[in-house]
C-alpha positions in Angstrom: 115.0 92.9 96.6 113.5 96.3 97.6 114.9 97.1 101.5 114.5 100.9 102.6 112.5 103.9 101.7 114.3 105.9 103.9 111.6 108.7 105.2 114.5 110.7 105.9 115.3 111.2 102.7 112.1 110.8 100.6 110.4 113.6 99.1 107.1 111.7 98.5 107.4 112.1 94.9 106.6 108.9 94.3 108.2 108.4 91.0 108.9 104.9 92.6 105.4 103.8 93.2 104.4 105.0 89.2 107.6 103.4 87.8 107.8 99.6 89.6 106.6 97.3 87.1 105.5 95.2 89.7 103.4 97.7 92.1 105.4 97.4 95.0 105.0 100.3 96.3 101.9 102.1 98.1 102.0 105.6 97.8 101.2 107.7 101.2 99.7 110.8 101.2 102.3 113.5 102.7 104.6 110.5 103.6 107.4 108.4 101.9 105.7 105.4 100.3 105.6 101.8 101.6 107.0 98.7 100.5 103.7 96.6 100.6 104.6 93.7 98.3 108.3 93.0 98.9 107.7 89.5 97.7 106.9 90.8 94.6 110.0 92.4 93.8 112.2 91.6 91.0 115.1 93.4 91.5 114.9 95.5 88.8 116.8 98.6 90.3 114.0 101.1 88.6 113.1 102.5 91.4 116.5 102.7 92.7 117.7 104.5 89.5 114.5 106.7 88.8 114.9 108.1 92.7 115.7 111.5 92.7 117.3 111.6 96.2 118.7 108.3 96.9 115.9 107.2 99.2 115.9 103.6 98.4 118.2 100.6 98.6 117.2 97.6 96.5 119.6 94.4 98.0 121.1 92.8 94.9 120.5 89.8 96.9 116.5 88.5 95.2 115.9 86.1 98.1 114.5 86.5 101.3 114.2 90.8 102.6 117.4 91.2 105.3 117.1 93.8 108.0 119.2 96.3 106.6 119.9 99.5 108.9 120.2 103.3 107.0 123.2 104.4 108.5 125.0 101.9 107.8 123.8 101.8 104.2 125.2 105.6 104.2 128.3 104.9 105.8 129.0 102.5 102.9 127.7 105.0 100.4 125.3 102.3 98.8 122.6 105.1 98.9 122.8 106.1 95.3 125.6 104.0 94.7 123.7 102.3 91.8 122.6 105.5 89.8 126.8 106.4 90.0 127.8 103.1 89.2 125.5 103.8 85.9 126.2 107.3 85.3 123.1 108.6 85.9 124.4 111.3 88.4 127.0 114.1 87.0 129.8 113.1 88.5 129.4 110.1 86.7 127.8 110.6 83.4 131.4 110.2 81.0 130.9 106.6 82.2 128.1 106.3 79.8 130.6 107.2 76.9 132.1 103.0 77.3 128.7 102.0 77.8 128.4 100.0 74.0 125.4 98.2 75.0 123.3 100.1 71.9 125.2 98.0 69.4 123.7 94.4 70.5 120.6 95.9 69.0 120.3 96.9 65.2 119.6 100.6 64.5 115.6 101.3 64.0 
């Protein structure tokens, strides 16, 4: 479940508000945007993976929100931590090269 938008570290971009499939997200003019549906989240880690800057944390917990506290998310280095995990950052990216996940689909 969706935790922070850290205001620190958001550029208002709001590639998260556009990409959540589930319009969590209120966008704020000149601001970072809100969480205004938690409930609604699914856990999908797309706005996690999609942000630019590592401004959000999405708990892989899906029940209830916890109070979760920034700099102790960034002490931990779980801000971004997903993206890595996945390769989506450079230091990262030969990661992709074991990712076989393509071949439980047929080619097009």
């Amino acid at each position: 479940m969706i935790e922070l938008v850290s205001a620190e570290r958001c550029t208002g971009c709001n590639i998260c508000v556009r990409i959540c499939p589930m319009n969590v997200f209120d966008p704020v003019p000149g601001a970072a945007p809100i969480i205004a549906r938690n409930d609604d989240c699914q856990t999908c880690f797309m706005c996690e993976l999609y942000c630019p800057v590592d401004a959000l944390y999405v708990s892989p917990d899906s029940g209830a929100a916890q109070p979760v506290d920034e700099r102790d998310l960034t002490d931990m280095g779980l801000l971004g931590s997903y993206r890595a995990a996945i390769g989506w950052i450079r230091p990262t990216q030969t990661r992709r090269t074991s990712d076989l996940s393509y071949r439980l689909l047929p080619p097009p």
